[in-house]
N, C-alpha and C positions, 0 to 999 in steps of 0.2 A: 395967432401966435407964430413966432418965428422958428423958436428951437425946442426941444423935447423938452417936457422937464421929468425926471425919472426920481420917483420916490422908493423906499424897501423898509418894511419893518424893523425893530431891533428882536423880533421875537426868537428867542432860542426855543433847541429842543424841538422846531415845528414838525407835524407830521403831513402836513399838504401844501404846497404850493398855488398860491390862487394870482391870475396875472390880472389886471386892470385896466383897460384900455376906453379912455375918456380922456375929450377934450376940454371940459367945462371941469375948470379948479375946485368949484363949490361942490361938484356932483363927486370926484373924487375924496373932499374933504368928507365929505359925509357916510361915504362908504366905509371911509376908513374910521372912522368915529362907529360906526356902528359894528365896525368886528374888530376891534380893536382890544374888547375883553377873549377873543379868541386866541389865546397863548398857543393852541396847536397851528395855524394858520401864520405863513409865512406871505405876506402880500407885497405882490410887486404891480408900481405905477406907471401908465405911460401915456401921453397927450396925443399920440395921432398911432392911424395905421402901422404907418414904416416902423416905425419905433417898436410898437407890439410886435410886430411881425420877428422883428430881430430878436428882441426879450426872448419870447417863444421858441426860437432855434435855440438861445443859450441856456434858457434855464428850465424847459419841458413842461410849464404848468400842470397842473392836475382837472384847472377849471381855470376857464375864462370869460370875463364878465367884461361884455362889448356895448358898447354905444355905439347906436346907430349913422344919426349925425355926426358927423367928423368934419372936419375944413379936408381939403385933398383928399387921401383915402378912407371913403365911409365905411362904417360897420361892416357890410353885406361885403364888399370887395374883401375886407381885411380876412374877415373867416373864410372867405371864398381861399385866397392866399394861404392862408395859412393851414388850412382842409390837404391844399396841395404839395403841402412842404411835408404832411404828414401821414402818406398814405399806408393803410393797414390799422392805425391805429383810432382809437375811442378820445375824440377832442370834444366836453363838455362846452358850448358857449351856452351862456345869459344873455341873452340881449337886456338893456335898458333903454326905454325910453318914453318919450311924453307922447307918442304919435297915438292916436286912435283907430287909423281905418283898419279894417280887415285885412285889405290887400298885402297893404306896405308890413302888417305884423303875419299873415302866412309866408313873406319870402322870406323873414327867419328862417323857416324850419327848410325853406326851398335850398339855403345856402349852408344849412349842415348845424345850423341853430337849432339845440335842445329845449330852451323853452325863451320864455321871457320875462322882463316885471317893468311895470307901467312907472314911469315917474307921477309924482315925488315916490320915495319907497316906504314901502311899511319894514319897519325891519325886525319884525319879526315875520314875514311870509319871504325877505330876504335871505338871513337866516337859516329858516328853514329851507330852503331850497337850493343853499347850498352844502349844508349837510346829507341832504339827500342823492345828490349828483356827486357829491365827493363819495359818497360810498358806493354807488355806483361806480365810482373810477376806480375804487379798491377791488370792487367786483369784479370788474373788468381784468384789470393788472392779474387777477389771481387767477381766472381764468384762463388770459392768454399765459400765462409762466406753466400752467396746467395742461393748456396745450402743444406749448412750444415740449414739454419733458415729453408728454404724449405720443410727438411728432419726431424725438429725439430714439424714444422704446421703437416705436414701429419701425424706424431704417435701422435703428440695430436686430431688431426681427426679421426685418425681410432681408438683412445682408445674412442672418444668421442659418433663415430658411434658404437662401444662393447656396450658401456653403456646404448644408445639410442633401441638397439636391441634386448637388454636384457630385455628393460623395455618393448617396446613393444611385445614381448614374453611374460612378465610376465602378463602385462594387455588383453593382446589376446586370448592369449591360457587359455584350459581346458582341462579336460582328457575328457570330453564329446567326445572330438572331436577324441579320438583315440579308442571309443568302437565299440565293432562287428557290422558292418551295417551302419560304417560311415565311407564313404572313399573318397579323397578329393586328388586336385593336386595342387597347389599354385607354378606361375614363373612368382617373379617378373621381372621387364624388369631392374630395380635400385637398390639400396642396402635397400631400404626403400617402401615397397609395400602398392599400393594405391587402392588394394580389400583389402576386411575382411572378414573374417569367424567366428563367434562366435557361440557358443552353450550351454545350459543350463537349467537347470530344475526347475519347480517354485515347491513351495511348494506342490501342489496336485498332481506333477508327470508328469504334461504336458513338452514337452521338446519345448523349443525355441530355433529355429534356424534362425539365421541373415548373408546372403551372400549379400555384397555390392562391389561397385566399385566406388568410389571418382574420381572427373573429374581430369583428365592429370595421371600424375604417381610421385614415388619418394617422397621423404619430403615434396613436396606442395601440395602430394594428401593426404599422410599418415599423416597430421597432424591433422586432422579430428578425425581418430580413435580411440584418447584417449577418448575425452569427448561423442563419440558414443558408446564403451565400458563400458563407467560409467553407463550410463544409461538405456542400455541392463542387464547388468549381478544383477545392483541394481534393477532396477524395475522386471526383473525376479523375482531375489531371494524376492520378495514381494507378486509376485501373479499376478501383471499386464499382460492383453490380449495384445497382438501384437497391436490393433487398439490403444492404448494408450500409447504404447512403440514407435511404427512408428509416433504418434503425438508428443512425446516428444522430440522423436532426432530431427523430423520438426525443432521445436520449436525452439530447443538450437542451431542446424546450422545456422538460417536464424538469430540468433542474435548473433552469435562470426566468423563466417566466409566469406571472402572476397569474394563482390560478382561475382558471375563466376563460384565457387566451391560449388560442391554439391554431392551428395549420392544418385547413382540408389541403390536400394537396391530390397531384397524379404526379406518377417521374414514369417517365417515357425511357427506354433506349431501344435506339435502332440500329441494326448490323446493316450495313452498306455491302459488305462482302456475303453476307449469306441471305439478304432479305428476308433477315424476320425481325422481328419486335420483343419486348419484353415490357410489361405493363403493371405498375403499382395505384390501384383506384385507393386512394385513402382518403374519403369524403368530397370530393367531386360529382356535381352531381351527375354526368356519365362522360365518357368518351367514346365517340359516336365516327367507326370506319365506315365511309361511303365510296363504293363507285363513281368514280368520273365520268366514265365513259356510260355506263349503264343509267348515272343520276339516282342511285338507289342505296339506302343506307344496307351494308354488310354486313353485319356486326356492330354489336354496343357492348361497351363493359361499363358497368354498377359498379358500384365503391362497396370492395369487402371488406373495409381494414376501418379502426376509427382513426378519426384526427391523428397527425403528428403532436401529440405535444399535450394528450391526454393522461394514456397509461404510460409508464416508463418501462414495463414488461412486455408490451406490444411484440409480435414476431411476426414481423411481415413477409420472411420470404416463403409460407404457405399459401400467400392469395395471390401472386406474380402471375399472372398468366402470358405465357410463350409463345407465338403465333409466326405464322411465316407470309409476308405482305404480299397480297394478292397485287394483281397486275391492273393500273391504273387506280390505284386504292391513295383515299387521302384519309388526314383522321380531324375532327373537329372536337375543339374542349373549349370548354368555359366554365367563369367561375358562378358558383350560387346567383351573384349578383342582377345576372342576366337573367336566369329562367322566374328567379323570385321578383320582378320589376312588375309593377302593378301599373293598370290604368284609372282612367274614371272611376269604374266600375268595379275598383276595388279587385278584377281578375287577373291573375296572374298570367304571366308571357308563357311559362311553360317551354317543356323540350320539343315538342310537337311540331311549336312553330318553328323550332329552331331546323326541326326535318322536312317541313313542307317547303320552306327557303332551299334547301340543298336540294331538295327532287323537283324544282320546281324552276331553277338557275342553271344557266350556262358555268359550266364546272370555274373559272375564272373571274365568276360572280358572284360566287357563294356568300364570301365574309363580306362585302358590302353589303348584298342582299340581305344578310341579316342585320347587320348596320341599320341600314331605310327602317327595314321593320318595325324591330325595336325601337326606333326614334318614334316612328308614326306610331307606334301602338302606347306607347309612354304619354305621350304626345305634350301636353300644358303641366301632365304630373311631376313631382319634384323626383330626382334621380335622388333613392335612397341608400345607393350602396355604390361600393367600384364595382365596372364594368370590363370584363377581361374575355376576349374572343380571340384562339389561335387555329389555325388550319395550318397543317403540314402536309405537302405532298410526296410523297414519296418518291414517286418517278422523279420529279422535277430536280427534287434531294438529292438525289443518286449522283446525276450530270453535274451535282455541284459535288467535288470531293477534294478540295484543296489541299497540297502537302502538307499536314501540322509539324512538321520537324520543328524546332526550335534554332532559329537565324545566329541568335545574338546565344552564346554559351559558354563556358569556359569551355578550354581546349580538353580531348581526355589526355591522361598520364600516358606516356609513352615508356617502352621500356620495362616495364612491369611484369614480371610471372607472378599469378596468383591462381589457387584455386578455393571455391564455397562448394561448400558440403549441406543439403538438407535432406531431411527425413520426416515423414510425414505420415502417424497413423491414422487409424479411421478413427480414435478419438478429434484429433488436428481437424480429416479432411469432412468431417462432419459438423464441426464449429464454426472455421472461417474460411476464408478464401486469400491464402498465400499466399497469394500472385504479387498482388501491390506492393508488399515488403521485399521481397525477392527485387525485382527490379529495383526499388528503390532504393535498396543497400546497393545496387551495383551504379546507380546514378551517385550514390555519394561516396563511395572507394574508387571508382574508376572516373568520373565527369563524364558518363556516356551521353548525357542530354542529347547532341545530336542523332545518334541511334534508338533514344529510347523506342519510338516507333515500331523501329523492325524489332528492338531485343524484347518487348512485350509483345510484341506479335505471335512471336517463335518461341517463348516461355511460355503464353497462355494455350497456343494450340495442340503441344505437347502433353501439356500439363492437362486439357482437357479432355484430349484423347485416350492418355492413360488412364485415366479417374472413370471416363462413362465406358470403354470399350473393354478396358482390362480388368479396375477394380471392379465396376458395378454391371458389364457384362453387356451392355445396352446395345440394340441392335439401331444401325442408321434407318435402313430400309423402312423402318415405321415412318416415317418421315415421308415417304413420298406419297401416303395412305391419306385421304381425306382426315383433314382432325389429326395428322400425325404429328403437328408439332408439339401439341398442347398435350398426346396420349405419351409421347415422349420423354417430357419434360417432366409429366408426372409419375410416370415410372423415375425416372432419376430420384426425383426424390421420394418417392418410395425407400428403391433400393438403398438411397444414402442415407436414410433414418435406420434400416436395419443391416447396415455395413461395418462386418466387423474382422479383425484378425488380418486387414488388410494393409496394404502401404505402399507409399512410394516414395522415392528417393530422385531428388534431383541435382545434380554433379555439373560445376561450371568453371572452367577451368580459360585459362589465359595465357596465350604465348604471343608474347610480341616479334613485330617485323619491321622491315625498315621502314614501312612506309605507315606501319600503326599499329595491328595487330588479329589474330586469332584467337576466335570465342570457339568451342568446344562446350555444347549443351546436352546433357545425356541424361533421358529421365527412364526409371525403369520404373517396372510396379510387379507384384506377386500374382498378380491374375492369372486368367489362366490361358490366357492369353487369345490370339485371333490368325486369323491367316491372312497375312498382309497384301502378297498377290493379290488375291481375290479383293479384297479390302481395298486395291489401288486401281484393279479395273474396274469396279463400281465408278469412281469417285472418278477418272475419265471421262464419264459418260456428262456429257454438256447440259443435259437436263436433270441430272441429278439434284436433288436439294441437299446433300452431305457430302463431306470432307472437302468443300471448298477451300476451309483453312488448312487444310495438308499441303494442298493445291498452292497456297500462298507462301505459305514458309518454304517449300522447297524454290520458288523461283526467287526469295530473297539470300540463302543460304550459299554457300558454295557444295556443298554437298548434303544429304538427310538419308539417312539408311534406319533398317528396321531391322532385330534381329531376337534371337528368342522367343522362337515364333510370336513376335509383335510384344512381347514386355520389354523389351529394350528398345529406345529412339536415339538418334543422334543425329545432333546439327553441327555443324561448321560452319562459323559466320565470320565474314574477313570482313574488317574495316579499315575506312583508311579516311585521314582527315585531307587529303588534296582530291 
């Protein structure tokens, strides 16, 4: 034959397209004669390869019924062709034909041929065999449309999980957490990790740090971590003690999260200026000071408090314990994850090992060394939880103490006389902690941002002095007594649980100057006061562990005087924006 000849049904309405490719008129006429009562089947004819080949790009068959023998391009080439024109997809061919050997009928299936039927045809095993492969193509079609929607959910999931990671990155993370002396491992077991790590500095320099672990793991632990992030990093950056930082996360979990879900946590802060610590264990299972230099653990604090995000009456500032950091003292915390990590044998990792690693490692190999460990001790077993490991060094900490001023601020008001008047009884000084509101009314009447630094510096040590020396009588000298920071600190509050009839008043007054202006801070209290001489040649003495922060304020101030035998303080603080 010279030229194509190309036949097409009249059938309407059809639901499958079947193509035809035969060169022998008879063998086509008969085909078509045999499904011809098929009113769902749309069949199209065509006399050689090239021809199919084309048909098949135009019209997408659903099934193709191929002759083997062809003049020019035989069967096997033509599917071969057209296999190629169609990659990815489910191309049903029938072979037809009169051939009998084995050989020449397995390179059907060689060339991507689904089955075959032997001439002459029977047409009912015709028939049937195309009904069958046709729904197979249906199968197909609805599978792949199934997968392609599949494939469509998952990049909008994993653009969604980008998003969601990004963000908790953005709200998590600090560069706190990458300076010298702070070194930390995080593996989560999910894509979405149900420990936290945050850290941060308040305005006098103390650094906050908060290691947590949310019940279960994954999105249903980590979804906690935003609104605990908000109110770590904000109440930080205010001035708030850990005891009213660990009440307020209480607070906000026990009223937006499903009961079940909660927050072992620790919040750390540490004074750079006075080297001591202050510690909230609330379900962690310990935090473990060790020696450097010795390789010896110093100290462990247990979790006295329950979970964040249990009771909503929790009162956590009676189990803080106060300490003052020993020399070459680091602190190691982790979460549950780690001591609860089982092996083969069904035995748990334990704190133990976690102490034979640190007495047992070169002080700068600690947290890897436990790393190894627990890798090798887990070993083939499945990680059942997140994994969270921080070491902090203290000395190393110290040598790192970056300016936090704020760069970028509005300018403050120039020009301005103002003065703020407070008063403070022992109801007040018994409840909260002042301080953060005080500044922050003055960051938002004045735009002091750039000084917050020093003016929270020079309000809280004021403000602290009077409270422990004048209202509540406290003597420093305990402090240099073995155990005197912790006998201290509990006297404090002792006496501030039964402090009464007392007060103080603190007076802030502003007079501007050419070049910015004069702060006037004057805080008095009713105590009974101290003998400030003597009080100032203690606090002289270079090994002293008290009145460091007197020490501080007066070399920030232009002047700090004491009078009333020591119930009246006053500072003078000149700024100036050039």
């Amino acid at each position: 034959m010279n030229s194509a000849i190309i036949k097409e049904s009249d059938a309407e309405g059809y639901q499958s397209t079947i193509l035809v490719i035969d060169d022998d008129m008879v063998s086509i006429d008969i085909i078509s004669a045999i499904l011809k009562s098929e009113r769902s089947y749309r069949i199209i004819f065509a006399n050689d390869g090239v021809q199919g080949l084309n048909l098949h790009k135009k019209f997408k068959p659903d099934l193709i019924i191929m002759d083997i023998l062809m003049e020019g391009v035989d069967g096997y080439q033509t599917t071969i062709n057209i296999m190629k024109h169609s990659p990815g997809e489910f191309v049903p061919v029938i072979f037809v034909t009169a051939i009998r050997d084995p050989i020449a009928l397995s390179h059907c299936f060689d060339v991507g041929g689904i089955d075959y039927i032997e001439k002459p045809y029977n047409p009912t095993v015709l028939r049937s065999k195309i009904k069958t492969f046709l729904e197979l193509k249906k199968l197909y079609k609805e599978t792949q449309a199934q997968h392609y929607q599949l494939q469509e959910h998952n990049r909008a999931l994993v653009g969604n999980y980008r998003i969601a990671e990004e963000l908790f990155k953005k709200v998590m993370y600090t560069e706190v957490l990458d300076a010298p002396g702070f070194s930390y491992s995080l593996s989560p077991i999910a894509i979405f990790n149900g420990d936290i790590l945050m850290a941060a500095y308040q305005p006098s320099g103390e650094l906050n740090v908060i290691l947590g672990d949310f019940t279960g793991h994954g999105i249903s632990a980590a979804i906690g971590a935003i609104p605990v992030a908000d109110i770590f990093y904000s109440m930080t950056s205010k001035g708030f003690g850990i005891a009213d930082i660990a009440r307020e996360i209480n607070t906000k979990l026990c009223r937006i999260m499903p009961r079940g879900l909660f927050l072992a946590a620790c919040i750390l802060s540490y004074s750079h200026s006075n080297k001591t610590f202050s510690i909230c264990n609330a379900g962690i299972p310990v935090a473990m000071f060790y020696s450097k230099e010795r390789k010896k653990i110093s100290r462990q604090f247990i979790s006295k408090n329950l979970p964040l995000g249990i009771h909503a009456d929790t009162d956590y500032s009676g189990s803080i314990d106060n300490r003052q950091i020993k020399e070459h003292e680091s602190i190691m915390l982790c979460t549950d994850g780690v001591v609860e990590s089982t092996n083969s044998n069904k035995e748990m990792y334990g704190v133990q090992r976690i102490i034979d690693c640190l007495e047992k490692n070169a002080p700068n190999e600690a947290l890897p060394a436990i790393q190894k460990d627990l890798d090798m001790f887990i070993s083939e077993e499945t990680q059942k939880d997140d994994l969270t490991i921080v070491e902090i060094d203290f000395e190393t900490l110290s040598n790192y103490f970056p300016d936090r001023r704020i760069i970028v601020c509005p300018n403050p008001i120039k020009g301005s006389t103002w003065e703020m008047h407070f008063v403070f009884d022992a109801v007040i000084l018994k409840s909260i902690d002042p301080l953060p509101t005080i500044v922050e009314t003055l960051m938002q009447y004045q735009k002091f941002q750039l000084f917050k630094q020093d003016l929270f510096i020079i309000i809280k040590e004021l403000f602290t002095n009077s409270l422990e020396h004048g209202a509540l009588q406290l003597n420093s000298e305990l402090k240099q007594q073995p155990d005197g920071f912790s006998q201290y600190y509990l006297q404090r509050q002792q006496r501030l649980a039964d402090l009464v009839d007392s007060e103080i008043s603190i007076h802030i007054a502003h007079t501007p100057t050419e070049q910015g202006g004069v702060i006037t801070i004057t805080v008095r209290d009713n105590g009974s006061g101290f003998d400030f001489d003597k009080f100032q040649t203690r606090i002289d003495d270079a090994g002293s562990y008290h009145g460091r922060g007197i020490l501080l304020v007066n070399s920030l101030c232009r002047s700090l005087k004491y009078s009333n035998h020591g119930r009246q303080a006053q500072a003078v603080y000149e700024w100036s924006v050039h």
